[in-house]
C-alpha positions as protocol buffer text, in pm:
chain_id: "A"
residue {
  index: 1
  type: UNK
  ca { x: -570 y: 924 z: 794 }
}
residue {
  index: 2
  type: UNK
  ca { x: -226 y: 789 z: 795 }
}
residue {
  index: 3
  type: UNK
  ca { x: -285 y: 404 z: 820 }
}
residue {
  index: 4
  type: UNK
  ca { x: -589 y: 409 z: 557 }
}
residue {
  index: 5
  type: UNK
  ca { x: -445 y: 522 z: 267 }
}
residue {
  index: 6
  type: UNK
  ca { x: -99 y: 260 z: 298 }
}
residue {
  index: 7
  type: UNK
  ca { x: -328 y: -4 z: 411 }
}
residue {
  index: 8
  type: UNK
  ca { x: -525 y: 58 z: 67 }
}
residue {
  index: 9
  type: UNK
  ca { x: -204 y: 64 z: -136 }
}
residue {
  index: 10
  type: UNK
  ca { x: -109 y: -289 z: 37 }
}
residue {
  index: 11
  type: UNK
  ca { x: -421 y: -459 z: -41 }
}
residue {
  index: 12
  type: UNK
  ca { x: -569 y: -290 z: -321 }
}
residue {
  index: 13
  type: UNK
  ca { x: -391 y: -566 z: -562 }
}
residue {
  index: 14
  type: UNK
  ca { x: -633 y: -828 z: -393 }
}
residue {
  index: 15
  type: UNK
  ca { x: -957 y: -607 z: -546 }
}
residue {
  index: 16
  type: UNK
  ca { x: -916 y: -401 z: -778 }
}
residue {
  index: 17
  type: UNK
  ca { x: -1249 y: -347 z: -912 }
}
residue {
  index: 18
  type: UNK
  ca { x: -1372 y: -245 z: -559 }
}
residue {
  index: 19
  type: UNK
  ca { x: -1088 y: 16 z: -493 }
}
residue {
  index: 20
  type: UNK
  ca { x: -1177 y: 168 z: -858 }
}
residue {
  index: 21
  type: UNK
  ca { x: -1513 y: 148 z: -721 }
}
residue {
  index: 22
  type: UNK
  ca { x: -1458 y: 366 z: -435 }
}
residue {
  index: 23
  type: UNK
  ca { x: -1211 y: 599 z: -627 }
}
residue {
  index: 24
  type: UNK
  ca { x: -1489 y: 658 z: -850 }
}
residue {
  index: 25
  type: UNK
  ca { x: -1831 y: 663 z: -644 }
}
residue {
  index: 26
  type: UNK
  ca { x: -1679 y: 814 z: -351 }
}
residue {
  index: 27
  type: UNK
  ca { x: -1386 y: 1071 z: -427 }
}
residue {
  index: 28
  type: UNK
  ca { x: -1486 y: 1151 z: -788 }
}
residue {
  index: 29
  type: UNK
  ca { x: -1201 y: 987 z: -998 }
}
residue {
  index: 30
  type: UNK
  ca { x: -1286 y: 928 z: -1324 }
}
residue {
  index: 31
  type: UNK
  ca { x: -1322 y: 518 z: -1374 }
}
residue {
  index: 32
  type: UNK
  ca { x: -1087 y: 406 z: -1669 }
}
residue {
  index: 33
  type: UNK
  ca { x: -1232 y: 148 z: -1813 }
}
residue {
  index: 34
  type: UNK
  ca { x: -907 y: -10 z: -1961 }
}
residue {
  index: 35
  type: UNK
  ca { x: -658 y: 10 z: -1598 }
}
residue {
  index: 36
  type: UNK
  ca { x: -897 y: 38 z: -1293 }
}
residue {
  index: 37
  type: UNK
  ca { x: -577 y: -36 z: -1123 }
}
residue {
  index: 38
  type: UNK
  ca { x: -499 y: 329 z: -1220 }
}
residue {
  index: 39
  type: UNK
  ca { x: -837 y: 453 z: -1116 }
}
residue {
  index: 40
  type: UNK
  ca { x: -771 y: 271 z: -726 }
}
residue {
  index: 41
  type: UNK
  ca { x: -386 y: 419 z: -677 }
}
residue {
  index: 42
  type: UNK
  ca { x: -581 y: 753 z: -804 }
}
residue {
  index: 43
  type: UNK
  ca { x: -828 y: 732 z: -526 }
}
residue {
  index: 44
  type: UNK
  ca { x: -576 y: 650 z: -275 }
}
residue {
  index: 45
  type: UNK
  ca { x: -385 y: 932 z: -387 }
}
residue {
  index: 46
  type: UNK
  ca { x: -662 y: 1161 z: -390 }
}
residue {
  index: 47
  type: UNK
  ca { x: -803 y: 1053 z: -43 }
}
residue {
  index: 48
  type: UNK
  ca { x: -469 y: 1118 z: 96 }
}
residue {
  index: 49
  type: UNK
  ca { x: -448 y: 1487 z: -60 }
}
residue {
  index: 50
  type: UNK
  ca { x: -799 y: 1547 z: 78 }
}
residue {
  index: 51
  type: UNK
  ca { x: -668 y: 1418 z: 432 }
}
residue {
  index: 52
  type: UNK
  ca { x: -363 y: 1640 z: 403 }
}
residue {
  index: 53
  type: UNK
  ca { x: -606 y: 1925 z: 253 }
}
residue {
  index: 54
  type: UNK
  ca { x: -807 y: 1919 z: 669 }
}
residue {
  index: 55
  type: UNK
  ca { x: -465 y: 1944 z: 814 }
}
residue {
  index: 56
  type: UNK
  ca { x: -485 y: 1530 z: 936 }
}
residue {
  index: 57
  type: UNK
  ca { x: -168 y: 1364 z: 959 }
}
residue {
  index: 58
  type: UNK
  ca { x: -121 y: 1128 z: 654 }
}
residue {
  index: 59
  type: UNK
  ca { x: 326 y: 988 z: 750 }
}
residue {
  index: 60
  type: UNK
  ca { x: 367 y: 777 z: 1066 }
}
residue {
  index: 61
  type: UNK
  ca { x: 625 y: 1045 z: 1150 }
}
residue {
  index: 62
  type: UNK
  ca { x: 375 y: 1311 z: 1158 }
}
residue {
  index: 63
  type: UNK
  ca { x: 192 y: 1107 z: 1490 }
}
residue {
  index: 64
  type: UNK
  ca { x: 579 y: 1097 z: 1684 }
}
residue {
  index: 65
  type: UNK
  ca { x: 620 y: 725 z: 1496 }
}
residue {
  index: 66
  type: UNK
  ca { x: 949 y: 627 z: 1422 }
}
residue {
  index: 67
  type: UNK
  ca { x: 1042 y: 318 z: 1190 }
}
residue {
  index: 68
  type: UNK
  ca { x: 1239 y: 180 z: 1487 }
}
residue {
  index: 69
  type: UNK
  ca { x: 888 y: 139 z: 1661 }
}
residue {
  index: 70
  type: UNK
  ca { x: 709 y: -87 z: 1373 }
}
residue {
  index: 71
  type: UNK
  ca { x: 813 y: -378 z: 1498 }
}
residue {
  index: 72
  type: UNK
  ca { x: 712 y: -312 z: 1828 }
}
residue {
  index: 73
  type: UNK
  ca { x: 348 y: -161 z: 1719 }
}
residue {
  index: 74
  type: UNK
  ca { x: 291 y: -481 z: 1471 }
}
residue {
  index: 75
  type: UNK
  ca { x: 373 y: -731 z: 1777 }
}
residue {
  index: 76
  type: UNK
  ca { x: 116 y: -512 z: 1993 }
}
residue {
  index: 77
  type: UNK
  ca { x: -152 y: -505 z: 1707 }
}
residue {
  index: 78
  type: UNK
  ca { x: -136 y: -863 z: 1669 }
}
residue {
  index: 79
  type: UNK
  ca { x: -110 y: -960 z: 2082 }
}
residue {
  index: 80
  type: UNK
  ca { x: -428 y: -747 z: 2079 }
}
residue {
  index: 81
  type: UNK
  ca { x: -616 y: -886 z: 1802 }
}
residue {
  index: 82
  type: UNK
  ca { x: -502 y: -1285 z: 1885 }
}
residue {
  index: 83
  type: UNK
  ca { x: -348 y: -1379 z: 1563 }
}
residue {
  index: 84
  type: UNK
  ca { x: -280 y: -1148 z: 1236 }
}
residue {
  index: 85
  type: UNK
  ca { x: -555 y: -897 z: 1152 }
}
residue {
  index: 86
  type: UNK
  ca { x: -818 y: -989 z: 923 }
}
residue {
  index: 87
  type: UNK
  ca { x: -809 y: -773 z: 607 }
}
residue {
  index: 88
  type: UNK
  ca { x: -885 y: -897 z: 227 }
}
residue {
  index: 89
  type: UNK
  ca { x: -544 y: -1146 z: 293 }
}
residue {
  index: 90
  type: UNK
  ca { x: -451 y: -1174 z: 694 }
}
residue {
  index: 91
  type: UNK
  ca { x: -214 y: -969 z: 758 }
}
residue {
  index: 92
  type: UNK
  ca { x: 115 y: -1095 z: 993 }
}
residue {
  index: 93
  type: UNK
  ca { x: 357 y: -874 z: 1141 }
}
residue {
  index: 94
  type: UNK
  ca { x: 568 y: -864 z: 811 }
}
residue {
  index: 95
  type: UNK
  ca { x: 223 y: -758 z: 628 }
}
residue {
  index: 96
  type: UNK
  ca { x: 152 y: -496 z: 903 }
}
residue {
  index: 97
  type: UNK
  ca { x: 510 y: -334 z: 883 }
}
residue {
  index: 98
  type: UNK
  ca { x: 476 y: -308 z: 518 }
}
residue {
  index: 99
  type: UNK
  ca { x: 192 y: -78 z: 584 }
}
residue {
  index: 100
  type: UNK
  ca { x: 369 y: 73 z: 816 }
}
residue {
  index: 101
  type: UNK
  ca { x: 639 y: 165 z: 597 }
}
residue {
  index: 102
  type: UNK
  ca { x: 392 y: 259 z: 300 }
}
residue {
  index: 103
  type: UNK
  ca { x: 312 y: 493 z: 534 }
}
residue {
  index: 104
  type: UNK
  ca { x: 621 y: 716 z: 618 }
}
């Protein structure tokens, strides 16, 4: 609830269409036609209200994660999976703390 909707912003440039998709088929958003880049940042948007709707934490700060602690978690995250994570591009520890951030 708080990594999938900044990991969505990050990558959602890299597919549009299928972000739109899922805004549309999945959380309702109505699919414009002319911007499904609109239609995607909408369904991010909206998944992220819904999270916050069921009381889920949707800001790093809201699990006891600090910004001084990014680094740290994207080192561990990448130790763990052997190399950056794979993802629509792979993401390296600068990727990963972009998320991060998106996600404050």
């Amino acid at each position: 609830s708080v990594l999938f909707p900044a990991w969505a912003m990050y990558e959602m440039e890299r597919d549009i269409p299928r972000f739109a998709q899922l805004a549309n088929r999945v959380l309702g958003v109505e699919l414009d036609f002319s911007n499904p880049a609109r239609t995607a940042r909408e369904g991010i948007c909206t998944l992220k209200r819904f999270f916050e709707e069921i009381g889920m934490p949707v800001h790093m700060a809201q699990l006891g994660i600090k910004p001084e602690n990014y680094e740290t978690l994207a080192e561990n995250t990448l130790r763990t999976v052997g190399g950056p994570v794979k993802s629509y591009s792979p993401l390296d520890k600068a990727a990963i703390m972009e998320i991060y951030r998106l996600a404050e």
